[in-house]
C-alpha positions as CSV (number, residue, x, y, z in Angstrom):
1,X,155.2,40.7,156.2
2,X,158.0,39.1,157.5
3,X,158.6,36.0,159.8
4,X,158.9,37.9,162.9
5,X,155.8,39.8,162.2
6,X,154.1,36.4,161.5
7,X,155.6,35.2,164.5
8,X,153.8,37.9,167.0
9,X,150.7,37.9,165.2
10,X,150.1,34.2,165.4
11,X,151.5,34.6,169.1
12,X,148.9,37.8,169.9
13,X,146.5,35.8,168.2
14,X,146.5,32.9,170.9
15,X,147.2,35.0,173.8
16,X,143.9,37.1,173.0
17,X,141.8,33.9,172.5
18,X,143.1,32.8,176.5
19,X,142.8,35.9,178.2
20,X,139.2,36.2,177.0
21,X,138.6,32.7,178.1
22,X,140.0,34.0,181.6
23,X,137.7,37.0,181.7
24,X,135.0,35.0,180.5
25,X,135.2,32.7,183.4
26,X,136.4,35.2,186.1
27,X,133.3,37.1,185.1
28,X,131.4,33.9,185.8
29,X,133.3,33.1,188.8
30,X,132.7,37.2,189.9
31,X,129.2,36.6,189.3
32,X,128.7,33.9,191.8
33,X,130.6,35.5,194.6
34,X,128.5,38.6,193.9
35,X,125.6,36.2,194.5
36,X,126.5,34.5,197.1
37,X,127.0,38.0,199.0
38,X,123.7,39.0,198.5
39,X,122.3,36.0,199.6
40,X,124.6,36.2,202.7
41,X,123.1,39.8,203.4
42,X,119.6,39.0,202.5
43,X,118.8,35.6,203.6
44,X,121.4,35.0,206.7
45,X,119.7,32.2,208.2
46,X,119.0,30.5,204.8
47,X,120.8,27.3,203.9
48,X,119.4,26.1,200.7
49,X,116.9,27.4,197.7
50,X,115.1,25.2,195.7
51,X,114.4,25.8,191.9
52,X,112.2,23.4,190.9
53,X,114.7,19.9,190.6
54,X,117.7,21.6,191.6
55,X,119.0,22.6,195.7
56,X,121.2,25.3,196.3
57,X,123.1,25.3,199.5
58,X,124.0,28.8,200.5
59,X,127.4,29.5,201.3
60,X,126.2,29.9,205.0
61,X,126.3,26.3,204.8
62,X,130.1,26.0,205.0
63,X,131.0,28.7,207.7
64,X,132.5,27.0,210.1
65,X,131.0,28.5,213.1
66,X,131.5,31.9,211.1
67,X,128.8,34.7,211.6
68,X,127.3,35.3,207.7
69,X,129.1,38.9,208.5
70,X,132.3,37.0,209.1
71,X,131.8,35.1,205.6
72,X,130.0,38.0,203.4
73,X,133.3,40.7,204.1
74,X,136.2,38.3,202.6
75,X,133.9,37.9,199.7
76,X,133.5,41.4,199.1
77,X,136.9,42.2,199.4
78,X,138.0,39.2,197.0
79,X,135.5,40.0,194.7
80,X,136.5,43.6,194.8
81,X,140.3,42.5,194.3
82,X,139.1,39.9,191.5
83,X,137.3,42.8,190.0
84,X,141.0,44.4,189.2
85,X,141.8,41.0,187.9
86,X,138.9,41.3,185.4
87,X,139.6,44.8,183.8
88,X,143.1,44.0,183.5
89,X,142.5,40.8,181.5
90,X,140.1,43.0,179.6
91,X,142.9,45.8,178.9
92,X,145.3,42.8,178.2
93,X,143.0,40.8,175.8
94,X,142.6,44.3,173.6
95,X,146.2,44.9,173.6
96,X,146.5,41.1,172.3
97,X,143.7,41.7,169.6
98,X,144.6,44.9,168.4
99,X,148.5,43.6,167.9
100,X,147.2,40.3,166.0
101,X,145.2,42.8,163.6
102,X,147.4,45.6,163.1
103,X,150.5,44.0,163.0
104,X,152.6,46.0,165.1
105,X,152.2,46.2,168.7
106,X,153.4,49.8,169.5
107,X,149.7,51.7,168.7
108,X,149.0,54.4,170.8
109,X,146.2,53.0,172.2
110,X,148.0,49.9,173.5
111,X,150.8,52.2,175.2
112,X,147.2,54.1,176.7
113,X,145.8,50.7,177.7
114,X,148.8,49.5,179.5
115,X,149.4,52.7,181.3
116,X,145.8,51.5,182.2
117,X,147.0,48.4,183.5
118,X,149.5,50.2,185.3
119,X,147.3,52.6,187.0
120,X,144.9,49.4,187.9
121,X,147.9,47.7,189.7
122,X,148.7,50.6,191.5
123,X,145.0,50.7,192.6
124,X,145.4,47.2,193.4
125,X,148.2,47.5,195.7
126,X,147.1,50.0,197.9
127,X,144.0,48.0,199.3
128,X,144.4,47.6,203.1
129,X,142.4,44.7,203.8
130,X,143.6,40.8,204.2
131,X,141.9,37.9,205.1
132,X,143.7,34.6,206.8
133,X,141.0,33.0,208.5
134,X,136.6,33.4,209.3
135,X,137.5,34.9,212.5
136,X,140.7,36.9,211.2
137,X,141.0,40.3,209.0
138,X,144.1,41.6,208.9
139,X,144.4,45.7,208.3
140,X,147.9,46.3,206.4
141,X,148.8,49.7,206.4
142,X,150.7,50.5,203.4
143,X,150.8,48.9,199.7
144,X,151.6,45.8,198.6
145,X,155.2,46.1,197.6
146,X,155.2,43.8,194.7
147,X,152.7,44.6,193.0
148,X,153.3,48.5,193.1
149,X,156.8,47.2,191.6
150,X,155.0,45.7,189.2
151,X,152.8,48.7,188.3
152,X,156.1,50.5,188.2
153,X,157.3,47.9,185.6
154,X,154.7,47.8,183.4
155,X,154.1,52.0,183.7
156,X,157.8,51.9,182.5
157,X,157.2,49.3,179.6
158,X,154.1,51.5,178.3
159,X,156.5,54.4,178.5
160,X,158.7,52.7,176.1
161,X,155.6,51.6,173.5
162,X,154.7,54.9,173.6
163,X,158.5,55.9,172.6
164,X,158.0,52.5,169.9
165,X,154.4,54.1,168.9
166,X,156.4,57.8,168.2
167,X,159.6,55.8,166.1
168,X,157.0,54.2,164.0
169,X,154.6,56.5,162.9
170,X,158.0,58.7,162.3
171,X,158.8,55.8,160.3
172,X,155.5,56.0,158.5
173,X,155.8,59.5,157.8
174,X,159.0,58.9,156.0
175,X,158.0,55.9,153.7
C-alpha cells in the first residue's frame, strides 16, 4: 500500500467516525422534534410534565402568541427536511467506512450509494414549504436551485466512480 492509499484511508477513517457522530446526534436531535410534535398535537394546552424530579416545559411554552398548529407544522416540515439530512449522513458515513476498509474508494456500492445521495437531494429540493416566522409559511413553487445543482453534482461525481469502479476491476482482471 502506498502513501496515498494510506493517506485516504486514514482520511476516510476520520470522516466516518464524524459523520456517525452527526447522525448519531441528528437522530437525537430528530427524536426530540418528533416528540415535541406529538405533544403539540396531543396535549395542546399542556405546558409542562413532570417525571418524578424532573419538569418538562412543552414547547407550547415558547410560542409567542403562536396557535400549537402554528408551532407543530414548522416542526414537521424541519423534521421532515432534517430527516433527508439523516439518510444522507448515513449514505455518507458508509461510503467513508467502506473506503477506510477496502482501500479503494471506487466500489460499486459507493458509486450506488451516492447516486443515493443524489436522488435524496433531488428529493430534497423539490419540497414546497418554508417557514420565516409563527405566523408566516411561505409556499415556493419550484425547487430549490442550489441544491438540485448540487444533486446534479454529486449524480455526476457518482457517474464518474462508477466509470473509476469499471477501470479498476478491469484493472483487477488483468493482474
Amino acid at each position: 500500500m502506498n502513501a496515498v492509499q494510506m493517506k485516504i484511508q486514514k482520511t476516510s477513517r476520520v470522516v466516518s467516525i464524524l459523520t456517525k457522530i452527526l447522525y448519531v446526534f441528528l437522530t437525537v436531535l430528530l427524536s426530540a422534534e418528533v416528540i415535541g410534535i406529538v405533544w403539540l398535537i396531543v396535549l395542546p394546552d399542556s405546558s409542562s410534565v413532570k417525571l418524578g424530579n424532573m419538569t418538562i416545559i412543552s414547547p407550547a411554552a415558547f410560542n409567542g402568541g403562536a396557535s400549537t398548529k402554528q408551532m407543530a407544522l414548522p416542526l414537521l416540515v424541519y423534521a421532515f427536511k432534517q430527516t433527508f439530512v439523516l439518510f444522507i449522513l448515513i449514505l455518507t458515513h458508509k461510503i467513508f467506512k467502506d473506503i477506510s476498509r477496502e482501500y479503494t474508494p471506487f466500489l460499486e456500492k459507493n458509486f450506488k450509494r451516492m447516486k443515493q445521495i443524489a436522488l435524496l437531494l433531488l428529493f430534497s429540493s423539490l419540497q414546497p414549504f418554508s417557514f420565516s416566522g409563527p405566523d408566516s409559511l411561505n409556499i415556493n413553487i419550484g425547487p430549490d436551485c442550489e441544491l438540485l445543482i448540487f444533486a446534479g453534482i454529486v449524480y455526476f461525481f457518482a457517474l464518474i466512480f462508477q466509470y473509476g469502479s469499471a477501470l479498476q476491476q478491469q484493472s483487477d482482471e488483468t493482474l
